[in-house]
PDB file of N, CA, C and O in Angstrom:
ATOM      1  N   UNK A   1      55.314  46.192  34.831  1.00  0.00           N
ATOM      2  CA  UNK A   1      54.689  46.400  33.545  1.00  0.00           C
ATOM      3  C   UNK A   1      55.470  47.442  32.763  1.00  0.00           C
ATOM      4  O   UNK A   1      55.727  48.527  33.285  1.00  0.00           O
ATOM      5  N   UNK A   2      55.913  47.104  31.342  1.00  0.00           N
ATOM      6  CA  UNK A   2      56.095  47.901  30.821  1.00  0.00           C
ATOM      7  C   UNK A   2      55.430  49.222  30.208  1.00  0.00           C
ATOM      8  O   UNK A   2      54.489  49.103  29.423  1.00  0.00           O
ATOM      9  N   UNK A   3      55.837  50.266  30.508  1.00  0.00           N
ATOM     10  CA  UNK A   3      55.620  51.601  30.344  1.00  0.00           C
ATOM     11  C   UNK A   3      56.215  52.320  29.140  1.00  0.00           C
ATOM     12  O   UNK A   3      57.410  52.027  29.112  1.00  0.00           O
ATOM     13  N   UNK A   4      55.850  53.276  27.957  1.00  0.00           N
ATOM     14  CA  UNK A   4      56.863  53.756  27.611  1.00  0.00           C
ATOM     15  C   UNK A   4      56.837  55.302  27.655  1.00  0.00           C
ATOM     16  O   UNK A   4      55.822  55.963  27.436  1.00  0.00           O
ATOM     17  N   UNK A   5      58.162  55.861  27.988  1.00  0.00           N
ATOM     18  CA  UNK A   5      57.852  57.498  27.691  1.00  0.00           C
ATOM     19  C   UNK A   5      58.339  57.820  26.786  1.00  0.00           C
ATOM     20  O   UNK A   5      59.157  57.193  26.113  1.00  0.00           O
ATOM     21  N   UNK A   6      57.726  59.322  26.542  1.00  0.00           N
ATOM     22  CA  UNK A   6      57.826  60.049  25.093  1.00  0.00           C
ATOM     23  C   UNK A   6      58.139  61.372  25.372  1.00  0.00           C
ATOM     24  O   UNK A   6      57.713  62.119  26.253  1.00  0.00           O
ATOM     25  N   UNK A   7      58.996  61.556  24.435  1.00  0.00           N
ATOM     26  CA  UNK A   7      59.228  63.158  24.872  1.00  0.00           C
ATOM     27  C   UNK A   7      58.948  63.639  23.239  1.00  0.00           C
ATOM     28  O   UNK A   7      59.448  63.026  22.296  1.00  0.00           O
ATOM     29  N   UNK A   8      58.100  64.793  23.082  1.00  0.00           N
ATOM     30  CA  UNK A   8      57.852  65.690  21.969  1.00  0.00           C
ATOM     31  C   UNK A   8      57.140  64.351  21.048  1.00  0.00           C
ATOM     32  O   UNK A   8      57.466  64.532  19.875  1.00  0.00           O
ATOM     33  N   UNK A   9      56.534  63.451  21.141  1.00  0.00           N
ATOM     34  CA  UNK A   9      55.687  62.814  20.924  1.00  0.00           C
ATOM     35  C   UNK A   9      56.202  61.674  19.975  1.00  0.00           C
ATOM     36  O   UNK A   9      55.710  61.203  18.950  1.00  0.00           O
ATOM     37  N   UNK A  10      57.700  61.302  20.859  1.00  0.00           N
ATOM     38  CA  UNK A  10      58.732  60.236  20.118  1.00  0.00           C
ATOM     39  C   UNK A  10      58.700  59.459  21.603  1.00  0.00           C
ATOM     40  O   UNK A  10      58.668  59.864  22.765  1.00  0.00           O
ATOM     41  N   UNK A  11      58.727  58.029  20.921  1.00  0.00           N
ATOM     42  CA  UNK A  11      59.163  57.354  22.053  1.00  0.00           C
ATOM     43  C   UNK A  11      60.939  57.452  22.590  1.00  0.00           C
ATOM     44  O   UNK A  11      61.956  57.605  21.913  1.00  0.00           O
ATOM     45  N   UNK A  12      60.828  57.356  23.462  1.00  0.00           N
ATOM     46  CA  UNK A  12      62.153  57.703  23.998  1.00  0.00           C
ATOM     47  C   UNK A  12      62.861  56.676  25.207  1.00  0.00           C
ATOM     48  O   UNK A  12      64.061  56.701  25.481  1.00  0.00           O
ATOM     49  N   UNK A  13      61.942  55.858  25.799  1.00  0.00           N
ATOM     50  CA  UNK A  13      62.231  54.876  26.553  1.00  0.00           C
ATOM     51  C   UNK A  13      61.463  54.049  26.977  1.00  0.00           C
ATOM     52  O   UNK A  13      60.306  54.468  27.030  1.00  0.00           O
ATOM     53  N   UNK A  14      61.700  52.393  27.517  1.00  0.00           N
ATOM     54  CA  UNK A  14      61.005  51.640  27.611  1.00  0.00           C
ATOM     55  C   UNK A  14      61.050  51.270  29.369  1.00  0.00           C
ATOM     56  O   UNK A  14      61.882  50.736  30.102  1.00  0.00           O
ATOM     57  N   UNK A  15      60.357  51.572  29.469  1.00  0.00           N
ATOM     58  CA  UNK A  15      60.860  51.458  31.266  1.00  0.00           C
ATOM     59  C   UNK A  15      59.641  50.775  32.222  1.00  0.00           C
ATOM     60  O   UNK A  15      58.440  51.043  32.265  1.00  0.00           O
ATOM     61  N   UNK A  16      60.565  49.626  33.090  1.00  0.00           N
ATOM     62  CA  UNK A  16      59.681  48.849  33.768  1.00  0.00           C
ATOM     63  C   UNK A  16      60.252  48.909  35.232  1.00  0.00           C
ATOM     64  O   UNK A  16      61.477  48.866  35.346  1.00  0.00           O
ATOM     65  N   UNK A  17      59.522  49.000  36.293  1.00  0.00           N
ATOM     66  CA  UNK A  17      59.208  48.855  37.490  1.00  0.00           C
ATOM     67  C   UNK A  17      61.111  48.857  37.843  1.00  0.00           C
ATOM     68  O   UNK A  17      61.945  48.034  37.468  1.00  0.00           O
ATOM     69  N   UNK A  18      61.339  50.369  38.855  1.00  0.00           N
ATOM     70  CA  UNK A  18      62.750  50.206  39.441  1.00  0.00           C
ATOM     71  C   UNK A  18      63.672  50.568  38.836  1.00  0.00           C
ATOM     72  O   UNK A  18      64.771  50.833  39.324  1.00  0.00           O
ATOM     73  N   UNK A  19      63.204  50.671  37.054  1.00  0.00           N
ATOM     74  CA  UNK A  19      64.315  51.106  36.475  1.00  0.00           C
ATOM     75  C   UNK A  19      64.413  52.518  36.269  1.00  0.00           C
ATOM     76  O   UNK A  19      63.304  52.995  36.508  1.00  0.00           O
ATOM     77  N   UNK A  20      65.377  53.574  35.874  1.00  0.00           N
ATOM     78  CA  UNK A  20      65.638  55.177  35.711  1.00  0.00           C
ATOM     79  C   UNK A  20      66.162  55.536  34.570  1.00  0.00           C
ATOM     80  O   UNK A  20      67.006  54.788  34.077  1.00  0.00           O
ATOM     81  N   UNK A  21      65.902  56.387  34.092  1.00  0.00           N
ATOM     82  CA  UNK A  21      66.606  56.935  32.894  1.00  0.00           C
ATOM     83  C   UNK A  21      66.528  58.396  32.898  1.00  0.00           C
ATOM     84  O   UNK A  21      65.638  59.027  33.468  1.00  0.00           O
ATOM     85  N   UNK A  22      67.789  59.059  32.036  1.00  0.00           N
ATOM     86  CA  UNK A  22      68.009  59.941  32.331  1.00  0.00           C
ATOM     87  C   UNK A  22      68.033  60.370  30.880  1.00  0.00           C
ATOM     88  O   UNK A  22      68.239  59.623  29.924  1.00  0.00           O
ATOM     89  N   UNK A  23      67.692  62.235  30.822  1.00  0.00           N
ATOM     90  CA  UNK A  23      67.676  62.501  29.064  1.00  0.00           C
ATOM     91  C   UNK A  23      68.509  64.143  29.216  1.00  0.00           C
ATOM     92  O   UNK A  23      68.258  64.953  30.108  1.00  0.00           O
ATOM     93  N   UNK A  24      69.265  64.287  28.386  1.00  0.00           N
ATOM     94  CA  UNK A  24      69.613  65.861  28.092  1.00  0.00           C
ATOM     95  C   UNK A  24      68.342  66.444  27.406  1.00  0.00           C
ATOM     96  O   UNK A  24      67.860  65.713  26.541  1.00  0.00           O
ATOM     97  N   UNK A  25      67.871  67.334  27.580  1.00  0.00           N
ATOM     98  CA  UNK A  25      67.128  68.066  26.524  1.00  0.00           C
ATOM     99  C   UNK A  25      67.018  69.719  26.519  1.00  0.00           C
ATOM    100  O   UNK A  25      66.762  70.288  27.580  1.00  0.00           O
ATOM    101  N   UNK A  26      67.175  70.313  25.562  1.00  0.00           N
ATOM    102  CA  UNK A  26      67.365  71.723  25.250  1.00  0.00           C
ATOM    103  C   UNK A  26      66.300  72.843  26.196  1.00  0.00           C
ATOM    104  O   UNK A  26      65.088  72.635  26.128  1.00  0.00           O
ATOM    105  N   UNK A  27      66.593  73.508  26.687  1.00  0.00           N
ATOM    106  CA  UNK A  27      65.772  74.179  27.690  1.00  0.00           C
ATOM    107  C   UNK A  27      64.628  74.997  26.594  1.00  0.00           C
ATOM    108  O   UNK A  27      64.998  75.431  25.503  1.00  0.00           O
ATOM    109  N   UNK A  28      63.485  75.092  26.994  1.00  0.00           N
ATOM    110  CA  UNK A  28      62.336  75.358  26.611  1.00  0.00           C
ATOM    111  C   UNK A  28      61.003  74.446  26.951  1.00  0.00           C
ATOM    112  O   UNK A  28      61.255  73.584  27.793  1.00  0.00           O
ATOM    113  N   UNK A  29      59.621  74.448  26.474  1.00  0.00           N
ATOM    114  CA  UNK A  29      58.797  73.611  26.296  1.00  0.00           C
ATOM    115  C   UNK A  29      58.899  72.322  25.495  1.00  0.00           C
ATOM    116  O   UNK A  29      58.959  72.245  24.268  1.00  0.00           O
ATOM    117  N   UNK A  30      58.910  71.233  26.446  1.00  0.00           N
ATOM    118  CA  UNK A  30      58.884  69.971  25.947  1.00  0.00           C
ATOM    119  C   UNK A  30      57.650  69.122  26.562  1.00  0.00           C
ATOM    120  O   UNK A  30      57.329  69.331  27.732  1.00  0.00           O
ATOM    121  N   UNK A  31      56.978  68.197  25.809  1.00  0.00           N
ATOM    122  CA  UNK A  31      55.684  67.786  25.697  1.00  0.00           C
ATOM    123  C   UNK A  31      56.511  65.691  26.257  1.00  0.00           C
ATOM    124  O   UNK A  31      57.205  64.962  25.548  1.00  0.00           O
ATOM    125  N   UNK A  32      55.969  65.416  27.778  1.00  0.00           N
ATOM    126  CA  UNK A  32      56.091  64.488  28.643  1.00  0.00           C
ATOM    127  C   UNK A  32      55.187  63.420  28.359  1.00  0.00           C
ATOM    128  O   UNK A  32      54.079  63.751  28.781  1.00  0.00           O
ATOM    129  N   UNK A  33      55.159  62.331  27.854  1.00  0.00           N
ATOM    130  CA  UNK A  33      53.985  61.078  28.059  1.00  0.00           C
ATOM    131  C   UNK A  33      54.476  59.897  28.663  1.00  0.00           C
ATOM    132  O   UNK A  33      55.561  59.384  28.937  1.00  0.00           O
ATOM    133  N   UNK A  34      53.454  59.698  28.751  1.00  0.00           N
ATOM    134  CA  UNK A  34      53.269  57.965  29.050  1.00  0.00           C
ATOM    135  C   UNK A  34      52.407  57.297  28.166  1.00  0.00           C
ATOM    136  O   UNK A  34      51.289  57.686  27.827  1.00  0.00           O
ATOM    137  N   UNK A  35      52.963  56.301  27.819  1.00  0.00           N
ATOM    138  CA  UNK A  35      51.918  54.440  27.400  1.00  0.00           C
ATOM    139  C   UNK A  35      52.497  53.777  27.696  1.00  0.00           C
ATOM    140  O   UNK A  35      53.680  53.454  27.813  1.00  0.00           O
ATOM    141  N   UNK A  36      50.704  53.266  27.991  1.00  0.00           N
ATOM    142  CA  UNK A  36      50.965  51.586  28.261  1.00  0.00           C
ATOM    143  C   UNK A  36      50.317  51.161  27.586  1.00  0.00           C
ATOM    144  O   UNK A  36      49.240  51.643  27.237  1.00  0.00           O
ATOM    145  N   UNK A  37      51.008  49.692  27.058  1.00  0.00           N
ATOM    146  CA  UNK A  37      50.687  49.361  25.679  1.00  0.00           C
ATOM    147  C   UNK A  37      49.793  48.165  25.407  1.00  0.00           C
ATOM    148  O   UNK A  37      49.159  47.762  24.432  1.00  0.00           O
ATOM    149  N   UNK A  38      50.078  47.582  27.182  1.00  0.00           N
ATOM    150  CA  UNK A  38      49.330  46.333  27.251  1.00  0.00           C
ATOM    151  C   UNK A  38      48.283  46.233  28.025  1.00  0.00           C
ATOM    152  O   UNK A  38      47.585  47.083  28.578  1.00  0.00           O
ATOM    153  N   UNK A  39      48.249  44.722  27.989  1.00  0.00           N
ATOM    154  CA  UNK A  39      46.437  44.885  28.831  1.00  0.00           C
ATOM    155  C   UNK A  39      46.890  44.023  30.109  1.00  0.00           C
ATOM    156  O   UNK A  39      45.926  43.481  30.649  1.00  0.00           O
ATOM    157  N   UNK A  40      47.997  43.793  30.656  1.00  0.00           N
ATOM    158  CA  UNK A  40      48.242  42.721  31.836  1.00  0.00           C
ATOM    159  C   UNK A  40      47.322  43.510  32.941  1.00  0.00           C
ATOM    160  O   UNK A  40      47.046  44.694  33.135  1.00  0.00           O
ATOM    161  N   UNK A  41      46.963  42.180  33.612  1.00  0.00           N
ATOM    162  CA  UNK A  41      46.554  42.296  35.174  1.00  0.00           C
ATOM    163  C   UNK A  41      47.331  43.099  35.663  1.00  0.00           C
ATOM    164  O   UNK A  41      48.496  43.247  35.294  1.00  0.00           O
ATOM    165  N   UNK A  42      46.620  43.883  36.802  1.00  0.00           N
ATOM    166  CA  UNK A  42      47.415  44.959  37.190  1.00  0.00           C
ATOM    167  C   UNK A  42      47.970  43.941  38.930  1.00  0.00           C
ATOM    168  O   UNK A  42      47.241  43.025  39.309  1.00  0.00           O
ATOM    169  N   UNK A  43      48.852  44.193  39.484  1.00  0.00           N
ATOM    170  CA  UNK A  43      49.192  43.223  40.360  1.00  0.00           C
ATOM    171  C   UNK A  43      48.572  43.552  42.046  1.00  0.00           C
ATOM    172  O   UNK A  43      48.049  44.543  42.556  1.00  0.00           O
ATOM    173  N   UNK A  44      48.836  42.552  42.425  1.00  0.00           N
ATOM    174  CA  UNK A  44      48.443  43.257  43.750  1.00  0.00           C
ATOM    175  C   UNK A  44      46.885  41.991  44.541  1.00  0.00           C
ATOM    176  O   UNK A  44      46.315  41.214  43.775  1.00  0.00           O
ATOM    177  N   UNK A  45      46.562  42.052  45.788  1.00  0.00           N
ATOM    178  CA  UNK A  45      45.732  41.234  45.725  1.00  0.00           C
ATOM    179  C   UNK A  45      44.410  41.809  45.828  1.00  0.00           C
ATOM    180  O   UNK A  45      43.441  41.111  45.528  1.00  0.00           O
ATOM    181  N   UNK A  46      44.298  42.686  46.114  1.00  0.00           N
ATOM    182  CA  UNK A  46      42.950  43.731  46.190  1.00  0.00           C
ATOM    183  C   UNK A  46      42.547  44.356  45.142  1.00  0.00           C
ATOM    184  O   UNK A  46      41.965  45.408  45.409  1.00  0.00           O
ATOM    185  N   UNK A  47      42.671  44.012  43.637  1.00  0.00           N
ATOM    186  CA  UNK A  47      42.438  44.554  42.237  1.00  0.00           C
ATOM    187  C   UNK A  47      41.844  43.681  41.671  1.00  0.00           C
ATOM    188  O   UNK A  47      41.377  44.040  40.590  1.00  0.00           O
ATOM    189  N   UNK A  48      41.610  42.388  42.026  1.00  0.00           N
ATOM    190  CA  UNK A  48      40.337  41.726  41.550  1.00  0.00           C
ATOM    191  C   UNK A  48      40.850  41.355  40.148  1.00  0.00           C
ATOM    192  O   UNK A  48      39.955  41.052  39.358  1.00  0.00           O
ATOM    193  N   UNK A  49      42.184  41.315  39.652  1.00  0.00           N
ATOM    194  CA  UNK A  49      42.240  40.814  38.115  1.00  0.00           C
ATOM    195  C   UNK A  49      41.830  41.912  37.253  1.00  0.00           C
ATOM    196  O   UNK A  49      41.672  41.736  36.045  1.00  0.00           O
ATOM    197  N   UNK A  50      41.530  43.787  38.198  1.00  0.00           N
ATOM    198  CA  UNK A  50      41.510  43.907  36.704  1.00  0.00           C
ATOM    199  C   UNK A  50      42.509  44.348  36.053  1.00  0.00           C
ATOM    200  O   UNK A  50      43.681  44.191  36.399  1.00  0.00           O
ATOM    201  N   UNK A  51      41.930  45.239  34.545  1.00  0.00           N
ATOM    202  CA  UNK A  51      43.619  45.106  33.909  1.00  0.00           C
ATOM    203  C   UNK A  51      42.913  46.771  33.166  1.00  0.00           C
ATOM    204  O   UNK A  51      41.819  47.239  32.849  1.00  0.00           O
ATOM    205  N   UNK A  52      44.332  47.166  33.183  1.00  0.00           N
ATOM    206  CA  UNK A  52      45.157  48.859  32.917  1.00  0.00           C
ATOM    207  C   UNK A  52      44.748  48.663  31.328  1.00  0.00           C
ATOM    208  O   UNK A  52      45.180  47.798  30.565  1.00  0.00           O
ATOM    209  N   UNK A  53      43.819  49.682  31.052  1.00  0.00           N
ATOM    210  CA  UNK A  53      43.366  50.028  29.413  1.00  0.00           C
ATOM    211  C   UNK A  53      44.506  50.129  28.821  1.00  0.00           C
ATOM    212  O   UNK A  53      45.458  50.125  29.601  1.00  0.00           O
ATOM    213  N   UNK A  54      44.790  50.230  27.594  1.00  0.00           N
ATOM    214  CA  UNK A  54      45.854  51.095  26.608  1.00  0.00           C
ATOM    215  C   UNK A  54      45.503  52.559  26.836  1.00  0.00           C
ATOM    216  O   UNK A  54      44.408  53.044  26.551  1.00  0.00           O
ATOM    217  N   UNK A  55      46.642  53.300  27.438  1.00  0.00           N
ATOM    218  CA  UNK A  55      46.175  54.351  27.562  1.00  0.00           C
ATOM    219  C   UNK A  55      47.346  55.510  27.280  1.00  0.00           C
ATOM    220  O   UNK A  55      48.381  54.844  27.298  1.00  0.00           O
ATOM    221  N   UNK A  56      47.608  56.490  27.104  1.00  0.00           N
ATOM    222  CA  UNK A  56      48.537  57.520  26.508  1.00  0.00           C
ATOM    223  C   UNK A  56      47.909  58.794  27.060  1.00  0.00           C
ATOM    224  O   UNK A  56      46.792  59.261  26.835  1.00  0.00           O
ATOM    225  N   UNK A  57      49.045  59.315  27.959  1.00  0.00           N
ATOM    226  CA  UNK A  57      48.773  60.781  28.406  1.00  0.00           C
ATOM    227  C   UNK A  57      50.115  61.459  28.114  1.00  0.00           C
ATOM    228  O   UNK A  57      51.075  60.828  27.672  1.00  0.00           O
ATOM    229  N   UNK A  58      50.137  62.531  28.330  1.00  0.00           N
ATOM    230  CA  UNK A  58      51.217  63.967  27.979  1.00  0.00           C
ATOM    231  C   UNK A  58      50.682  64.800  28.618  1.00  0.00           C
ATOM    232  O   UNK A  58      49.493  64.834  28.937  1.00  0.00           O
ATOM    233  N   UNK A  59      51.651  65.680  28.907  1.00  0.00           N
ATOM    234  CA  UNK A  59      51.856  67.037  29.653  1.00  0.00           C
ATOM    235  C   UNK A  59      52.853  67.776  28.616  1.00  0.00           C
ATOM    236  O   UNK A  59      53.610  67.136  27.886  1.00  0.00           O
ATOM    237  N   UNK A  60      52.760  69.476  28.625  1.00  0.00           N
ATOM    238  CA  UNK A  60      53.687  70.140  28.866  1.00  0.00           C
ATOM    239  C   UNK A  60      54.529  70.358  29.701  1.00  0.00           C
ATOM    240  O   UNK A  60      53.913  70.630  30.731  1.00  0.00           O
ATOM    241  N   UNK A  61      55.976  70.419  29.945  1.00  0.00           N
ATOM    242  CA  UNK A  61      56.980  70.916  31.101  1.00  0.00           C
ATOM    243  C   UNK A  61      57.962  72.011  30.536  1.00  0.00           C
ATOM    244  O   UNK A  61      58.450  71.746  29.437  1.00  0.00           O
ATOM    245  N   UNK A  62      58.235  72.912  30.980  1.00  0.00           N
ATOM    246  CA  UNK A  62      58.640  74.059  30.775  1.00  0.00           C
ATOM    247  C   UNK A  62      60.474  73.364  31.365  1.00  0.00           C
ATOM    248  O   UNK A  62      60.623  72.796  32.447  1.00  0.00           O
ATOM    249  N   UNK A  63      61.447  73.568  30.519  1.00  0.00           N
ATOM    250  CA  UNK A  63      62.524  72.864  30.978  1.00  0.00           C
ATOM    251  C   UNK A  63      63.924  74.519  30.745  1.00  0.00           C
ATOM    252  O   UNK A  63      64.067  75.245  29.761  1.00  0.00           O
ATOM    253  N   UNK A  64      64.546  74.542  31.873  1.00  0.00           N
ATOM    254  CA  UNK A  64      65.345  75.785  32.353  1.00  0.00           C
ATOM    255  C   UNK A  64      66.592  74.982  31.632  1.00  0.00           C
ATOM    256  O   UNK A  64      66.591  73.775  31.388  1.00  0.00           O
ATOM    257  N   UNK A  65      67.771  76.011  31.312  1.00  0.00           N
ATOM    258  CA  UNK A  65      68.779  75.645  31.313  1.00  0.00           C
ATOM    259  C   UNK A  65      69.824  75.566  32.380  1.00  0.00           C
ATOM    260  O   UNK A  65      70.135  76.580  33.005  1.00  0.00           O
ATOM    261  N   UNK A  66      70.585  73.972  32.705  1.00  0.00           N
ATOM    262  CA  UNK A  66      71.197  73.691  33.923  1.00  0.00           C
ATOM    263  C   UNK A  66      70.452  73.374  35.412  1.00  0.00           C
ATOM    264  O   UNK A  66      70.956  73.176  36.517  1.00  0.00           O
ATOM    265  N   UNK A  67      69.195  73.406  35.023  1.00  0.00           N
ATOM    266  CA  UNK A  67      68.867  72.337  36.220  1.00  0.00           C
ATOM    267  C   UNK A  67      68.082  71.426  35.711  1.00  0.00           C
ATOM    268  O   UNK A  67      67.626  71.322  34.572  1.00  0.00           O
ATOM    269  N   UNK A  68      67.897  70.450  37.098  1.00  0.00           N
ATOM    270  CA  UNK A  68      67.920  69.153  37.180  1.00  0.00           C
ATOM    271  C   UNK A  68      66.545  68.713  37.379  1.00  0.00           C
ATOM    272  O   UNK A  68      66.106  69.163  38.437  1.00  0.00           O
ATOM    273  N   UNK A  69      65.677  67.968  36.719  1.00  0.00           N
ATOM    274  CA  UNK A  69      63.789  67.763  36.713  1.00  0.00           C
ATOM    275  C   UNK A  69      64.084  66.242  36.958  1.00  0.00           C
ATOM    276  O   UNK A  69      64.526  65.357  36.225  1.00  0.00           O
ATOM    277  N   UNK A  70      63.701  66.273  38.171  1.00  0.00           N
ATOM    278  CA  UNK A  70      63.670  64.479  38.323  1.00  0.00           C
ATOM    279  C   UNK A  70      61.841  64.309  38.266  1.00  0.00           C
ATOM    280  O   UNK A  70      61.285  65.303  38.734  1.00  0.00           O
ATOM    281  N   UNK A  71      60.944  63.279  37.800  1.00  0.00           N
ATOM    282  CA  UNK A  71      60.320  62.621  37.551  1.00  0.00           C
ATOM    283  C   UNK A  71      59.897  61.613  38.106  1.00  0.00           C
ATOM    284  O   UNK A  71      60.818  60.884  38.476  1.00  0.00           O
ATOM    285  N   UNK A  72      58.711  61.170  38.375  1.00  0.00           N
ATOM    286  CA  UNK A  72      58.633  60.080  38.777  1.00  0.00           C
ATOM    287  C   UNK A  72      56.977  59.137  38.317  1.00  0.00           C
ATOM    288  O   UNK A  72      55.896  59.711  38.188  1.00  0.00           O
ATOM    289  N   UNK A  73      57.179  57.754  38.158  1.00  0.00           N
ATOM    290  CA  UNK A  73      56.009  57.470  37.583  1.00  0.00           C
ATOM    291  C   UNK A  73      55.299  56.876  38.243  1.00  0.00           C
ATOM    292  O   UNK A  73      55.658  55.770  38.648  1.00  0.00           O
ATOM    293  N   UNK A  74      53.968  57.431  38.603  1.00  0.00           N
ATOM    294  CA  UNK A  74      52.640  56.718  39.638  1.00  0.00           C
ATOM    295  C   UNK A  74      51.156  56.507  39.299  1.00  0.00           C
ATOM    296  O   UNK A  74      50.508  56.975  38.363  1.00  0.00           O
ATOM    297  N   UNK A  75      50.782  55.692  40.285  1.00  0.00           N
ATOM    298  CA  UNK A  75      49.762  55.188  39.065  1.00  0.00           C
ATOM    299  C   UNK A  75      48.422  56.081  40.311  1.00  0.00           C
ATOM    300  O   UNK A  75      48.720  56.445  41.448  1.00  0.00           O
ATOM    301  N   UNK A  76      47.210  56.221  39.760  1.00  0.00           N
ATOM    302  CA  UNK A  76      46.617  57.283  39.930  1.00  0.00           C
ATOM    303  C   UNK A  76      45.120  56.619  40.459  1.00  0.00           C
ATOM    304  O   UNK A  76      45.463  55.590  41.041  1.00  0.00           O
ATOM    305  N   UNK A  77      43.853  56.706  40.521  1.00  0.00           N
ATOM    306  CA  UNK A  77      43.093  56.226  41.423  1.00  0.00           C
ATOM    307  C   UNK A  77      42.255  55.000  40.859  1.00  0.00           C
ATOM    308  O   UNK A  77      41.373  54.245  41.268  1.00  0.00           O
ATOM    309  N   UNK A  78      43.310  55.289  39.219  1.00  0.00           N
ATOM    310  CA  UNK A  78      42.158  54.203  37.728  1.00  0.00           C
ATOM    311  C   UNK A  78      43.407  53.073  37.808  1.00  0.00           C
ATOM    312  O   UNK A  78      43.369  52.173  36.970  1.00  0.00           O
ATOM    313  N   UNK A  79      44.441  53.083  38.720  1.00  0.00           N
ATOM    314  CA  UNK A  79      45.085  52.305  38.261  1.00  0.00           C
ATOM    315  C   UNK A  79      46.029  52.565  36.879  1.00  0.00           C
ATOM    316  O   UNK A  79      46.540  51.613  36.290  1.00  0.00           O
ATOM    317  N   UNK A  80      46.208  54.039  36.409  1.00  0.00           N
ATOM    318  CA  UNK A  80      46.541  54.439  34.908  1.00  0.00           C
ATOM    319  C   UNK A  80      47.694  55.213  35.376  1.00  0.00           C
ATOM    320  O   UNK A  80      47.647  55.483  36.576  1.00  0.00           O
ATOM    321  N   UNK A  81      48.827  55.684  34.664  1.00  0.00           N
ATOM    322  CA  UNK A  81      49.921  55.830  35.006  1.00  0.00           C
ATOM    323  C   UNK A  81      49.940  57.146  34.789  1.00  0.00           C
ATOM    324  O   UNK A  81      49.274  57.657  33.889  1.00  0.00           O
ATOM    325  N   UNK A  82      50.927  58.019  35.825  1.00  0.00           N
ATOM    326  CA  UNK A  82      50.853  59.543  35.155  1.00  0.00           C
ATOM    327  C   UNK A  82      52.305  59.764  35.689  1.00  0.00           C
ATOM    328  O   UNK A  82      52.961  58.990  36.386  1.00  0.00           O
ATOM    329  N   UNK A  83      52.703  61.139  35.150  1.00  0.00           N
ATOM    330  CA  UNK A  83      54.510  61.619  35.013  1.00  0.00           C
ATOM    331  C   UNK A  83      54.077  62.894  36.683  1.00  0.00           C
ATOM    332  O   UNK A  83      53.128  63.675  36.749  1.00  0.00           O
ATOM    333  N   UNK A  84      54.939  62.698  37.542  1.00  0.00           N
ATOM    334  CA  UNK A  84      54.994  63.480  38.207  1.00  0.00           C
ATOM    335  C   UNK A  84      55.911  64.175  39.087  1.00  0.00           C
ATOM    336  O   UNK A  84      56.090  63.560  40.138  1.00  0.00           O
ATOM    337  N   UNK A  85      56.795  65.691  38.949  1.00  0.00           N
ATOM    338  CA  UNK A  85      57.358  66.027  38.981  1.00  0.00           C
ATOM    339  C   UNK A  85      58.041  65.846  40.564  1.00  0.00           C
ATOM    340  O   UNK A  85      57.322  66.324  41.441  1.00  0.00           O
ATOM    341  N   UNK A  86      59.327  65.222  41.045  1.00  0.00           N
ATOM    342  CA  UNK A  86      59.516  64.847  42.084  1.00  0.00           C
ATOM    343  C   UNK A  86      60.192  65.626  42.997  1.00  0.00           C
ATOM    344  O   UNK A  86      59.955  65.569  44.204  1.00  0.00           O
ATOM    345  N   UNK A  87      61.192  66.503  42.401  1.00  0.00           N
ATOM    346  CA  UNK A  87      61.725  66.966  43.321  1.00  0.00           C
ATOM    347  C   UNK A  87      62.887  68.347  42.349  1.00  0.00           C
ATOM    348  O   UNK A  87      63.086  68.043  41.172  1.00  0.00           O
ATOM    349  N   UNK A  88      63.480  69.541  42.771  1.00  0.00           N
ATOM    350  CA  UNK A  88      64.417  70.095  42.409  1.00  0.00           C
ATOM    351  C   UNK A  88      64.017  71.558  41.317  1.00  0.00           C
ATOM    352  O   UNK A  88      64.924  72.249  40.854  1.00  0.00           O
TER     353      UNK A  88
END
């Protein structure tokens, strides 16, 4: 399913299942989201058909100069997607 993230409350990428992307951004506070834009069945055989609201979340992340914030996107107990900081 397509996902999109946003950084500072611009879309910034369109990203589906497996794929990575990578962003430069200026060290300070920068504001992290997710949407999803559609209403597909969520997959799987134990979900009964249902299907992922339109939904849009953000965080603040505090970003250093010269290191490295890897990310990662998981979906949470609603089935709804959230940004979570992976490793570094």
């Amino acid at each position: 399913m397509n996902t999109v993230l946003t950084i500072d409350g611009e879309d910034a990428a369109r990203i589906r299942d497996g794929e990575e992307v990578t962003f430069s951004l200026e060290p300070g506070e920068h504001l992290l989201g997710l949407k999803f834009t559609g209403n597909n069945p969520v997959s799987g055989g134990f979900t009964f058909g249902f299907h992922r609201p339109k939904r849009f979340n953000e965080s603040a992340t505090q970003f250093e100069a010269g290191k490295i914030y890897i990310f990662r996107i998981v979906s949470n107990a609603n089935w709804e997607w959230e940004l979570h900081r992976a490793s570094k």
